[in-house]
Each structure stands twice: as C-alpha cells, then as structure tokens.
N, CA, C and O atoms as CSV, one atom per row, in Angstrom:
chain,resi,resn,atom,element,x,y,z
A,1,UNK,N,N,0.831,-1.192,0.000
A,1,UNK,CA,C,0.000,0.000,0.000
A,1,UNK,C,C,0.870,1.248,0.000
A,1,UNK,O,O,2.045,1.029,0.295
A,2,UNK,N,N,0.500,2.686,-0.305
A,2,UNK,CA,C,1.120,3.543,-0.365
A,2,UNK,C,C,1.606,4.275,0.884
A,2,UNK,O,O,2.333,5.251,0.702
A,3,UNK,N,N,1.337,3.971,1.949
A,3,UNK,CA,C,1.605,4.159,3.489
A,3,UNK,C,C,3.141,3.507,3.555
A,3,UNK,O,O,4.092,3.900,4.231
A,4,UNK,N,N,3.070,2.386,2.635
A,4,UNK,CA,C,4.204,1.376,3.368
A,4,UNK,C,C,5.722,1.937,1.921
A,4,UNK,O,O,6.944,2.002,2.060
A,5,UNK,N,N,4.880,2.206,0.767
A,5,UNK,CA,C,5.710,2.450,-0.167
A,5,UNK,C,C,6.892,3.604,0.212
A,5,UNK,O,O,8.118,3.556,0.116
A,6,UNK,N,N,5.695,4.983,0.829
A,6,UNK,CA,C,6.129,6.063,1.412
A,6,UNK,C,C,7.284,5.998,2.873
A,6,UNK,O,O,8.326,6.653,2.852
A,7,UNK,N,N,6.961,5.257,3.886
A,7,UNK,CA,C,7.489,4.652,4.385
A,7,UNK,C,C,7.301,5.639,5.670
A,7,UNK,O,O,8.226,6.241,6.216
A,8,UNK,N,N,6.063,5.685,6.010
A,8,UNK,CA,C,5.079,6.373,7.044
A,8,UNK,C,C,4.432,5.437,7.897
A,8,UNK,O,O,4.200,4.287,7.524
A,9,UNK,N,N,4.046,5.988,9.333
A,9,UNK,CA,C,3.215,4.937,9.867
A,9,UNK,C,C,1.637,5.137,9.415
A,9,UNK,O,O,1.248,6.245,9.045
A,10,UNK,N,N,0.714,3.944,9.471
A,10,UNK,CA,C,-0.195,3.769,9.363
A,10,UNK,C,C,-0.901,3.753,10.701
A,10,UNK,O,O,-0.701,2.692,11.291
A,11,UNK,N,N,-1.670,4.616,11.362
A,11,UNK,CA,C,-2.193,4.579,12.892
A,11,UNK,C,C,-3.711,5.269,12.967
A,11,UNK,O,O,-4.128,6.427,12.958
A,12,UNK,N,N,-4.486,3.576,13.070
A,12,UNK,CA,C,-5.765,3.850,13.299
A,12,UNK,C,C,-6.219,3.839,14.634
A,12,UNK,O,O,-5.566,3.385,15.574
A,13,UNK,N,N,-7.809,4.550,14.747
A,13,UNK,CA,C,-7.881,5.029,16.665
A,13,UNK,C,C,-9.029,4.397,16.714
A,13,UNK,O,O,-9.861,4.609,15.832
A,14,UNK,N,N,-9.195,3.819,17.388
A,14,UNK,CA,C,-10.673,2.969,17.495
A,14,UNK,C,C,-11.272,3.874,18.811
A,14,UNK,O,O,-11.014,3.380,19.909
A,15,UNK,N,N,-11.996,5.068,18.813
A,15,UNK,CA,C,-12.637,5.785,19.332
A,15,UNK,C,C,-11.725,6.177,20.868
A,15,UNK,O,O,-10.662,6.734,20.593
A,16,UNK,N,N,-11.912,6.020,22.148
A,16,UNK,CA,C,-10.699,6.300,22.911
A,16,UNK,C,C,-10.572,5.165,23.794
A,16,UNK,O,O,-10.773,5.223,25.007
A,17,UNK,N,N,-10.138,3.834,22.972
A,17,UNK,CA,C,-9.857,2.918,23.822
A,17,UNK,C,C,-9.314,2.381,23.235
A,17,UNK,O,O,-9.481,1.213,23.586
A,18,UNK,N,N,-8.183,2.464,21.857
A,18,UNK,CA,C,-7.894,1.458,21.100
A,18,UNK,C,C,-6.217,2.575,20.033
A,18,UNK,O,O,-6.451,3.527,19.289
A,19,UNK,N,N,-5.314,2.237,20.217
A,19,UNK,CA,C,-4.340,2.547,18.675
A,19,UNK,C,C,-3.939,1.741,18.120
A,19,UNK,O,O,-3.301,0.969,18.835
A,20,UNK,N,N,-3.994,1.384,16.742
A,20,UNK,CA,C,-3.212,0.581,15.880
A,20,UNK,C,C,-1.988,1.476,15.048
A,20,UNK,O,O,-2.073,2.193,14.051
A,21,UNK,N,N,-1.211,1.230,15.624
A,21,UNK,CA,C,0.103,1.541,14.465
A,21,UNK,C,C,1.022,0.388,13.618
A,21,UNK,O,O,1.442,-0.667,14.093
A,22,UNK,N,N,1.174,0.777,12.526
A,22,UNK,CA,C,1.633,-0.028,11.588
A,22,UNK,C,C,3.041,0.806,11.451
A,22,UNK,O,O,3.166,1.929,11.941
A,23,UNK,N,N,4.204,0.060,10.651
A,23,UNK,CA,C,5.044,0.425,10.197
A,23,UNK,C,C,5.887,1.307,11.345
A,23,UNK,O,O,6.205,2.494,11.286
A,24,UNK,N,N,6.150,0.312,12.433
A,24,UNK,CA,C,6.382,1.283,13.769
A,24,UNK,C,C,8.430,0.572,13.490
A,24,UNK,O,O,8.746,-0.349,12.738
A,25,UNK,N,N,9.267,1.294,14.262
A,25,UNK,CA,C,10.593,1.576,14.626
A,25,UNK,C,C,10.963,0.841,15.999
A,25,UNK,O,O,12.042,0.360,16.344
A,26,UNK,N,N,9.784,0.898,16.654
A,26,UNK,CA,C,10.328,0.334,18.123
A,26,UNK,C,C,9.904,1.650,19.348
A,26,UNK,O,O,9.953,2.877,19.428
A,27,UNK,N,N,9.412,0.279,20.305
A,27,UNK,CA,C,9.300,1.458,21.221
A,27,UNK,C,C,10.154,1.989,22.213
A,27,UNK,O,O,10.910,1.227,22.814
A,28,UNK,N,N,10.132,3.100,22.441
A,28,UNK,CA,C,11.151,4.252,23.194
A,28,UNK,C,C,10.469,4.119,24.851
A,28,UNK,O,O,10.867,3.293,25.673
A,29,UNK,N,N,9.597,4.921,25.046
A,29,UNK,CA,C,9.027,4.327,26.590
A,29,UNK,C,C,7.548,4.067,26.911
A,29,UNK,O,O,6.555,4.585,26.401
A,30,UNK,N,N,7.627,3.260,27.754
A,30,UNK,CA,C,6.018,2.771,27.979
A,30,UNK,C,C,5.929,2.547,29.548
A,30,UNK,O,O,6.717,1.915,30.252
A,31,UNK,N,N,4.852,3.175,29.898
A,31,UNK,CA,C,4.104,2.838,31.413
A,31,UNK,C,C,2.348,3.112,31.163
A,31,UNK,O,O,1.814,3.476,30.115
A,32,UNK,N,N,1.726,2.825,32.406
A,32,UNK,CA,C,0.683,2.886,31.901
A,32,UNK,C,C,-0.279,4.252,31.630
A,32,UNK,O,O,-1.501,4.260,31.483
A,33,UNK,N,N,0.641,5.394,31.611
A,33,UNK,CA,C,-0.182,6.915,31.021
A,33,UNK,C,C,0.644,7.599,29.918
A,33,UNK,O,O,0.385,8.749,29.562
A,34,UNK,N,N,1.550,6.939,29.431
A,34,UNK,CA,C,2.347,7.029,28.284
A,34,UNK,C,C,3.123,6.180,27.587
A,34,UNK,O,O,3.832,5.355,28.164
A,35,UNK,N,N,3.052,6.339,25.758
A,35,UNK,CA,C,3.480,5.128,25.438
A,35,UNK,C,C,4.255,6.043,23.979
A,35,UNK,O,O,3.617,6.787,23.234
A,36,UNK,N,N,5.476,5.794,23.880
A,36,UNK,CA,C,6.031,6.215,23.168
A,36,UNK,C,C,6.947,5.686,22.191
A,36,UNK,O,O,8.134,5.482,22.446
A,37,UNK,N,N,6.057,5.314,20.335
A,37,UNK,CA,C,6.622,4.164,19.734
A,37,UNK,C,C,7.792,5.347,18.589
A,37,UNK,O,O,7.345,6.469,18.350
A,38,UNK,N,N,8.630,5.113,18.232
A,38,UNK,CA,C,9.410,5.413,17.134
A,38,UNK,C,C,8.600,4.893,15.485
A,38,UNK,O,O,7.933,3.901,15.190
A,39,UNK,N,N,8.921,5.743,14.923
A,39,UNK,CA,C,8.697,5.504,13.233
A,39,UNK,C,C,9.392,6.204,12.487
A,39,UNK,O,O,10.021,7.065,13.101
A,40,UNK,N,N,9.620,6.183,10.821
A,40,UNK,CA,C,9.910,6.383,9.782
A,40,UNK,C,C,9.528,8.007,10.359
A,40,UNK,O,O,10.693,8.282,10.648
A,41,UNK,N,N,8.767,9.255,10.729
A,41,UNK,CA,C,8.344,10.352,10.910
A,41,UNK,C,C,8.769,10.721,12.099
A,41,UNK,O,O,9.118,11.868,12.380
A,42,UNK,N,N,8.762,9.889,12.760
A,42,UNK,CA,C,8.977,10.862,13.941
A,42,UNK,C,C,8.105,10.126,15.410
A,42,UNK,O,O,6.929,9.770,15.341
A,43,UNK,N,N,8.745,10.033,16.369
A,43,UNK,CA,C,7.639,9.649,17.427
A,43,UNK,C,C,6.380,9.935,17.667
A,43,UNK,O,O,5.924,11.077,17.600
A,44,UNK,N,N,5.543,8.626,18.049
A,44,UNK,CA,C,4.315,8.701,17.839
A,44,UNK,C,C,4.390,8.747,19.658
A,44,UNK,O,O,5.130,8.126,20.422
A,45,UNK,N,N,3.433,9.629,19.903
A,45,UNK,CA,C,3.200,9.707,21.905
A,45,UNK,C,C,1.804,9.553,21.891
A,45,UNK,O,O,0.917,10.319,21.513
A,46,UNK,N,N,1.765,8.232,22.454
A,46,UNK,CA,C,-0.134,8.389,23.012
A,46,UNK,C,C,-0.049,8.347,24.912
A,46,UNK,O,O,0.671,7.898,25.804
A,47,UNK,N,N,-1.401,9.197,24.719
A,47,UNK,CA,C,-1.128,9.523,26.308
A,47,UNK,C,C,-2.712,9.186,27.150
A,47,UNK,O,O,-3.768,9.779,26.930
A,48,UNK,N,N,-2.484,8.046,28.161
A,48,UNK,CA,C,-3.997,8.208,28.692
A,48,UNK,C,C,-4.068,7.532,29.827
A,48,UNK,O,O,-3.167,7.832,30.610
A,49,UNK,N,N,-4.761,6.782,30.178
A,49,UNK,CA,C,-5.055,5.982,31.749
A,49,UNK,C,C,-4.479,4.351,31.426
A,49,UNK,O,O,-4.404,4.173,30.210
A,50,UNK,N,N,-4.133,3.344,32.100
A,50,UNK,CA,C,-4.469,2.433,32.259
A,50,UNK,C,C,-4.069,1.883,30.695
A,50,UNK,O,O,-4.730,1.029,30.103
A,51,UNK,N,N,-2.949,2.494,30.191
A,51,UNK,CA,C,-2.501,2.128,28.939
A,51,UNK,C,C,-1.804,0.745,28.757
A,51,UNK,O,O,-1.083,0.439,29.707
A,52,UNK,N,N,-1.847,0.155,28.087
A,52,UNK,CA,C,-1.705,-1.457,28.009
A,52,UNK,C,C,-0.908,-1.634,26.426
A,52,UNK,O,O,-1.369,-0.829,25.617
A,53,UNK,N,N,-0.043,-2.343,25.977
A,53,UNK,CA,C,0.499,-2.585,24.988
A,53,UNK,C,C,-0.204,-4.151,24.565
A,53,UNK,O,O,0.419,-5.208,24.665
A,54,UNK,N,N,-1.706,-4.025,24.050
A,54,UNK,CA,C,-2.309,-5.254,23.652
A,54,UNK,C,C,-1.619,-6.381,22.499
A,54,UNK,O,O,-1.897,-7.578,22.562
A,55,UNK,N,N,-0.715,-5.834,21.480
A,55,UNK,CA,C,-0.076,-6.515,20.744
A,55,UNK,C,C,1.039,-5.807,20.124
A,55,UNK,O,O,1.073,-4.610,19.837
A,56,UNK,N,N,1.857,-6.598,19.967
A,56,UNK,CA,C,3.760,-6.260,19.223
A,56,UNK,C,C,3.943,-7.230,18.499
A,56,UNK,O,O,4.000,-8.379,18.939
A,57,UNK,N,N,4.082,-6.874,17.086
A,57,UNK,CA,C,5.131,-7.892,16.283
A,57,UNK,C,C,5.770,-7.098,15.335
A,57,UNK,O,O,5.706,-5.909,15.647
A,58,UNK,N,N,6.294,-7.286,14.416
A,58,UNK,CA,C,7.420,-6.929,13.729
A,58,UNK,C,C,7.492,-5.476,13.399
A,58,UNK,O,O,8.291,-4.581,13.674
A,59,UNK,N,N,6.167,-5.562,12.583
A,59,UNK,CA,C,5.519,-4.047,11.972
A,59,UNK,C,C,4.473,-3.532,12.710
A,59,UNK,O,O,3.990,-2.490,12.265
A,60,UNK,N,N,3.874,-4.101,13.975
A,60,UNK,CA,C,2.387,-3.206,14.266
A,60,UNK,C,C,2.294,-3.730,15.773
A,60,UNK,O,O,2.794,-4.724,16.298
A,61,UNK,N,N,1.534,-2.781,16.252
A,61,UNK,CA,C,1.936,-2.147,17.612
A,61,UNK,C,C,0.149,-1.942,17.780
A,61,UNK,O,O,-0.519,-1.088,17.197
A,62,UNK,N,N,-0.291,-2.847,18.616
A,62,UNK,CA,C,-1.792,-2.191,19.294
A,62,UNK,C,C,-1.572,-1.862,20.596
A,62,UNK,O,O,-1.041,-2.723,21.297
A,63,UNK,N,N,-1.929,-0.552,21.202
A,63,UNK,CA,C,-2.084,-0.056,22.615
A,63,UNK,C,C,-3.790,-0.085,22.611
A,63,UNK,O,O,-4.647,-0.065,21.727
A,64,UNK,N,N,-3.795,-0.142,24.033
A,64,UNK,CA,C,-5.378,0.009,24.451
A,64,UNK,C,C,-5.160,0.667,25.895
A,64,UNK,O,O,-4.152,0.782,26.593
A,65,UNK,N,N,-6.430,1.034,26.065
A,65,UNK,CA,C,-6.496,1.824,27.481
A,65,UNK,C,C,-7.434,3.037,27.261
A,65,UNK,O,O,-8.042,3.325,26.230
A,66,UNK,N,N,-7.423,3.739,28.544
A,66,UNK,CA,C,-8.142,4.955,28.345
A,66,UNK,C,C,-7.721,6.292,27.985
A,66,UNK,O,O,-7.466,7.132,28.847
A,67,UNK,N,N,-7.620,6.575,26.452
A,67,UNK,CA,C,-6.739,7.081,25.614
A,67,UNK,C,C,-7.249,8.596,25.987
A,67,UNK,O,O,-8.429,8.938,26.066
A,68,UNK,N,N,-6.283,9.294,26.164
A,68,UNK,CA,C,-6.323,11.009,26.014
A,68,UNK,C,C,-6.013,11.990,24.744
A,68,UNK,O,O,-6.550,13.084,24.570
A,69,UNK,N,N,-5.154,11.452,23.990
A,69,UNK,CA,C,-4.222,12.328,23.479
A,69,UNK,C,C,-3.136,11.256,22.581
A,69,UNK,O,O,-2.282,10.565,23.137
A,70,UNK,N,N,-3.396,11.293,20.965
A,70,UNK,CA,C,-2.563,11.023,20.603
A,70,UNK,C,C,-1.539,12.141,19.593
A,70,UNK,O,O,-2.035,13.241,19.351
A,71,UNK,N,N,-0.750,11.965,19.277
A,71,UNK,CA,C,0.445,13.063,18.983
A,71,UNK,C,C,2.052,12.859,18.547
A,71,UNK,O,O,2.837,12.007,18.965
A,72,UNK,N,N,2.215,13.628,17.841
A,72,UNK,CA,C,3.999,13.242,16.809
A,72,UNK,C,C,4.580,14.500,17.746
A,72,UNK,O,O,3.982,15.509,18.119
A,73,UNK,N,N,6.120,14.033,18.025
A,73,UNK,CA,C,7.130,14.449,18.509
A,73,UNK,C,C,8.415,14.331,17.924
A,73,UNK,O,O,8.967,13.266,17.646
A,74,UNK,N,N,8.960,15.704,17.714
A,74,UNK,CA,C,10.458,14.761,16.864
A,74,UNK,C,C,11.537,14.385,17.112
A,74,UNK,O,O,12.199,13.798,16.256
C-alpha cells in the first residue's frame, strides 16, 4: 500500500480505547499513562489511563487503554 511504499506509519484510533500503528521503529518508553513508539516520521506519543500494549510484532503495535491524546514528537 502507499503508506508502506512512502514509508510512514499507518495509525488507526478505534474511538478512545484502542491505537493501531503499523510500520512502527520500536518502542522508546512505555508505562501505563504514556506510550512512546518510534517511526519512519517521527515519534508517535499516546497519552492516557491504564494504557496497556495489547499486541507487538514486527511491523504493528496495538495499545489500548483509556486514551487522552494522541500526537507526533520529533
């Protein structure tokens, strides 16, 4: 797809309890009111309650929890 050609993350929000990021770098830091993954752009920071890293594999990264605030940092 052109997300992956470009070489950008792909990060869908499933209303405020859910992030999917694709095409992630690795993550930098995580506890449960901040979670901070690396990408091709620039750090991705999601910020909220009771944050949980629901799945990790190679390319994609699901957090869940009670999401506040998601946001790029460089």
């Amino acid at each position: 797809t052109q997300d992956i050609i470009l070489n950008v993350p792909r990060i869908k929000v499933t209303g405020k309890i859910a992030v999917f990021i694709e095409n992630h770098k690795g993550i930098i830091e995580y506890n449960s009111e901040l979670v901070k993954i690396n990408t091709p752009v620039g750090i991705v920071v999601v910020k909220g309650k009771d944050l949980l890293i629901k799945t990790i594999i190679t390319d994609e990264i699901t957090v869940e929890g009670d999401i506040a605030a998601i946001g790029f940092e460089e």
